[in-house]
C-alpha positions as CSV (number, residue, x, y, z in Angstrom):
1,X,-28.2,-34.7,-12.6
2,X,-29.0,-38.3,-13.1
3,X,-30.6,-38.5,-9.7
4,X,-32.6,-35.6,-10.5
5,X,-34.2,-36.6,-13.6
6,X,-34.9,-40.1,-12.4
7,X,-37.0,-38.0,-9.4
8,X,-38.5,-35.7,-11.9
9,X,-39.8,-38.8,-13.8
10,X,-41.1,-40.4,-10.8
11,X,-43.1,-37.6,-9.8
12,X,-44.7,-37.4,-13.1
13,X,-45.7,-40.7,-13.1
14,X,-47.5,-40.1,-9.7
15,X,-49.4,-37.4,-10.7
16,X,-50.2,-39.0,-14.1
17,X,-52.0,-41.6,-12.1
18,X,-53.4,-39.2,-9.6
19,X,-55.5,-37.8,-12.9
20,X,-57.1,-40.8,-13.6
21,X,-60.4,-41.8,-12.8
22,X,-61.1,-42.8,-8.8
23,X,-62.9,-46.1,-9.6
24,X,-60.0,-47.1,-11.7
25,X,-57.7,-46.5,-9.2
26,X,-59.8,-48.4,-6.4
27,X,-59.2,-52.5,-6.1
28,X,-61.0,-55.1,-4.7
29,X,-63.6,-52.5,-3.1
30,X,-61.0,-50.6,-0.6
31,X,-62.2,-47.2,-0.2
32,X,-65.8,-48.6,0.9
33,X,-65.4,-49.0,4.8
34,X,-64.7,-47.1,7.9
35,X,-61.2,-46.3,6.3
36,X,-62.0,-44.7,3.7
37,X,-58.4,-46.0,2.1
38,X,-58.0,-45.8,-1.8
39,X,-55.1,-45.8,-3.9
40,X,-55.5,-42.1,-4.5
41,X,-55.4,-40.9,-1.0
42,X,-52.4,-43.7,-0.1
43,X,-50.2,-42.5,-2.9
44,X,-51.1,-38.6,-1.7
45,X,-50.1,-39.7,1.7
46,X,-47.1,-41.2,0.7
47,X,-46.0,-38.2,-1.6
48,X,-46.5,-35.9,1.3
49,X,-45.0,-37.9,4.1
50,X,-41.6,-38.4,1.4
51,X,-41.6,-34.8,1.1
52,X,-41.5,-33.7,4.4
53,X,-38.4,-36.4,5.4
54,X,-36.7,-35.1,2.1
55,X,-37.0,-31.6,4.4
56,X,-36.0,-32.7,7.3
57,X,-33.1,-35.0,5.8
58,X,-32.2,-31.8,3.7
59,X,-31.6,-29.6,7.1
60,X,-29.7,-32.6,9.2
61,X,-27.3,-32.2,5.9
62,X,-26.7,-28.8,5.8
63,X,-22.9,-27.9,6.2
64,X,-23.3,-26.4,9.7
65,X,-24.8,-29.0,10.7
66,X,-22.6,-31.9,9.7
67,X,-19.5,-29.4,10.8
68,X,-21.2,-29.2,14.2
69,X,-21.7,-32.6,14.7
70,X,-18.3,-33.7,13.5
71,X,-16.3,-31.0,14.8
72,X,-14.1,-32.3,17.6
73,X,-14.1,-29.9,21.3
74,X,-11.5,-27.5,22.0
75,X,-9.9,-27.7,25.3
76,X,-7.9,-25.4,27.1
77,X,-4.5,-26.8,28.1
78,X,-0.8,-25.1,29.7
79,X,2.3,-25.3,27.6
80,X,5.3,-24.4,28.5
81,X,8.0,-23.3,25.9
82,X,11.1,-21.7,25.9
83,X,10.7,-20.9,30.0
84,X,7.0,-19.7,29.8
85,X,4.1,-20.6,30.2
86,X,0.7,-20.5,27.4
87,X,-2.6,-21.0,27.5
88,X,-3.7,-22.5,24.8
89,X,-7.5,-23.7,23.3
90,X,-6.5,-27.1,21.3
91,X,-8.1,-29.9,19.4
92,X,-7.2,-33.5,20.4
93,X,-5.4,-34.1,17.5
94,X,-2.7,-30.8,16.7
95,X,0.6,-31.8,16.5
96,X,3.3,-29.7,18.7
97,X,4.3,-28.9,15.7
98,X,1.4,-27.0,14.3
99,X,0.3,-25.2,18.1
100,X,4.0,-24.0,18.1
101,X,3.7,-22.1,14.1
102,X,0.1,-21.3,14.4
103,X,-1.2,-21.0,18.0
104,X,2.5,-19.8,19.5
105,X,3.9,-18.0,15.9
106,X,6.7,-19.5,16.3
107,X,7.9,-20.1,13.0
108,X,11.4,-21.6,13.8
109,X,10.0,-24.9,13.7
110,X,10.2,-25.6,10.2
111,X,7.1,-28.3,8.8
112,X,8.9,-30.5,6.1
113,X,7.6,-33.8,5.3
114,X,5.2,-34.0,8.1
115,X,5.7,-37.6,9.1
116,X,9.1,-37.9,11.0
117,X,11.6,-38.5,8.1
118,X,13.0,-35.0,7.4
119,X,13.4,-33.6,11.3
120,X,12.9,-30.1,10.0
121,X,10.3,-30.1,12.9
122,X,12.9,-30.8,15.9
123,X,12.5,-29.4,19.2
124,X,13.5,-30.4,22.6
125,X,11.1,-31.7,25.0
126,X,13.0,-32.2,28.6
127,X,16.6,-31.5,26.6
128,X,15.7,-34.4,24.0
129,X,15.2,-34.4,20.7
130,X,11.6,-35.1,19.2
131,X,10.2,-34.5,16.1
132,X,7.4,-32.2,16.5
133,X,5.2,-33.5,14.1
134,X,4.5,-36.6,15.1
135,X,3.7,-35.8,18.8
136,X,0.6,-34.5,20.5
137,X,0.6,-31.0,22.0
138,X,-1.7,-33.0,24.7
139,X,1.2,-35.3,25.2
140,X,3.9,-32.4,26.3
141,X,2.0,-30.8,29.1
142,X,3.9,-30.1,32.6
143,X,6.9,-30.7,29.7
144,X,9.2,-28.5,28.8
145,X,9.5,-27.4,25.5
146,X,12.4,-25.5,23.7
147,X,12.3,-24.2,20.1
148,X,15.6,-22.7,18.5
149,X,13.9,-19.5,19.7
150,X,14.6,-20.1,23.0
151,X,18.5,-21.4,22.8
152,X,19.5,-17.7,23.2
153,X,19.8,-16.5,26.8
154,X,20.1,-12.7,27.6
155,X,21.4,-11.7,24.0
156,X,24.1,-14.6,24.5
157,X,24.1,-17.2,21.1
158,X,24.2,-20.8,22.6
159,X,27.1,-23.0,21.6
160,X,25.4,-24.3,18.5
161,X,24.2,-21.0,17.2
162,X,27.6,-19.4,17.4
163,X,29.2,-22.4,15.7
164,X,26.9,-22.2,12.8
165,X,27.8,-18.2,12.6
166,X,31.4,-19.6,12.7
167,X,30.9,-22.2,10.3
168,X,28.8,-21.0,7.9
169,X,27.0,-24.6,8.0
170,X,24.1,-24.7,6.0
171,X,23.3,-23.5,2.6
172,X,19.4,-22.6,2.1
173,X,19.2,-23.3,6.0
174,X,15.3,-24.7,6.0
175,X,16.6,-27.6,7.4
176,X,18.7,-26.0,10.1
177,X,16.5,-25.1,13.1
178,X,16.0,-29.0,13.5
179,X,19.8,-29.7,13.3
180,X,20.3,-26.8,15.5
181,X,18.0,-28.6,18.1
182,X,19.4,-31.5,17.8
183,X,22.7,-30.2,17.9
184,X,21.4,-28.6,21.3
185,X,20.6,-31.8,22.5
186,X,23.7,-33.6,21.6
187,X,26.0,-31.1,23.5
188,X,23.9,-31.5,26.3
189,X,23.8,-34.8,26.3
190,X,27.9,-35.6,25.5
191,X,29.7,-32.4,25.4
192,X,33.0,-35.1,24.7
193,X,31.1,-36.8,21.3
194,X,33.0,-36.9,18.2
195,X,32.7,-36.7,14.3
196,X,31.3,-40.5,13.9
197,X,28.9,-39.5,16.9
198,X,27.5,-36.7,15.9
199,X,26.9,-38.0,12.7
200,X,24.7,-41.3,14.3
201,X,23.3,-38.6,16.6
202,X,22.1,-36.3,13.4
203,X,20.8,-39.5,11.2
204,X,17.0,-38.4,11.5
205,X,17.5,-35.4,9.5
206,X,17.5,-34.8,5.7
207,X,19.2,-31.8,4.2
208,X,18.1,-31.0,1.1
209,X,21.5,-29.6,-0.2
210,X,23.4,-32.1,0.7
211,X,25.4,-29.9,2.6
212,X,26.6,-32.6,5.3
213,X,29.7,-32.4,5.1
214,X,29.6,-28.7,6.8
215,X,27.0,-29.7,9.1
216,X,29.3,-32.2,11.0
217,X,31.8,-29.0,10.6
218,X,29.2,-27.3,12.6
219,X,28.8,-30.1,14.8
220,X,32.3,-30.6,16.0
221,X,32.6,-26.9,16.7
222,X,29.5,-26.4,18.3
223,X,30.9,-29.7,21.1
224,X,34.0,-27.6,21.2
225,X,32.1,-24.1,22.2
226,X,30.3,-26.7,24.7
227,X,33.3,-27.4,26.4
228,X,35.2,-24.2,26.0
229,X,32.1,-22.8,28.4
230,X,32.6,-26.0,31.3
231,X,36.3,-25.2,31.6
């Protein structure tokens, strides 16, 4: 509002002086010459050439045009999850995270704190453990990506999913499709891990219950389904 009025004033004042009388607006003799120039047709000029920037400067700021130019290009990329393969338009900057929830509707992968503390976003890029979050969809291409979607094979629970029925290991359970990954990971990576493992192995994630203790529960059955199925 303040820069409003002061403009408002300003153009007042312009045309108060416009209204006066031509010879006292003319100095020194300009206006007499080839020119022409006087005060009265420099400060007209100057009033119409401010006006027509202020137009043009008001269009260049219009919302599509700022979201235009800002805007960053989609581009069109492969990703494979859970054994298939998507295409998929993507901005340079979406997390795996977000592409997986909103471009794949896979809603497994939980979005906690966003910034790799919690590891409610876990999934398993080559059979390891990665917060999705914090990593690029652009970064995971020719990768392979599982989601806790994808641990069941032909209506058969995987080792961790079957010791979580068995253990009953979380409480609310928002936190445990990124333990179950990790989980996934872990068995896969040391099927012969222990308690005091598992718990270093699962010290990325936060459970908001408090409900450790059942996790590692969870944990140590889950490595003993593992091995059940290599014997």
């Amino acid at each position: 509002m303040d820069e409003l009025r002061e403009d408002t004033f300003l153009q007042d004042d312009l045309l108060e002086e416009l209204r006066q009388d031509p010879q006292e607006l003319e100095e020194d003799g300009v206006g007499s010459g080839p020119s022409n120039v006087t005060r009265r047709t420099f400060i007209q000029g100057s009033v119409a050439t401010g006006a027509a920037v202020s137009i043009a400067g008001g269009n260049l700021l219009q919302p599509d045009v700022l979201r235009a130019a800002t805007e960053p290009v989609a581009r069109t990329i492969e990703l494979r999850v859970n054994g298939e393969t998507h295409e998929l338009e993507v901005e340079p900057m979406d997390t795996l995270a977000m592409v997986l929830r909103y471009g794949l509707d896979l809603t497994g992968t939980k979005l906690g704190c966003d910034r790799a503390e919690c590891g409610a976003c876990t999934v398993l890029i080559d059979d390891v453990p990665h917060y999705g979050c914090s990593i690029l969809v652009h970064q995971v291409r020719g990768r392979e990506v599982t989601t806790v979607e994808g641990l069941e094979q032909d209506g058969v629970l995987h080792p961790v999913q079957q010791a979580v029925l068995d253990e009953m290991g979380f409480q609310c359970a928002f936190c445990a499709p990124g333990f179950i990954m990790s989980m996934a990971g872990l068995v896969k990576a040391n099927p012969n891990a222990t308690r005091a493992d598992a718990q270093k192995w699962l010290a990325g994630h936060i459970c908001r219950c408090g409900d450790y203790n059942k996790i590692l529960n969870t944990a140590e059955r889950a490595l003993e389904n593992a091995r059940a199925t290599l014997s």
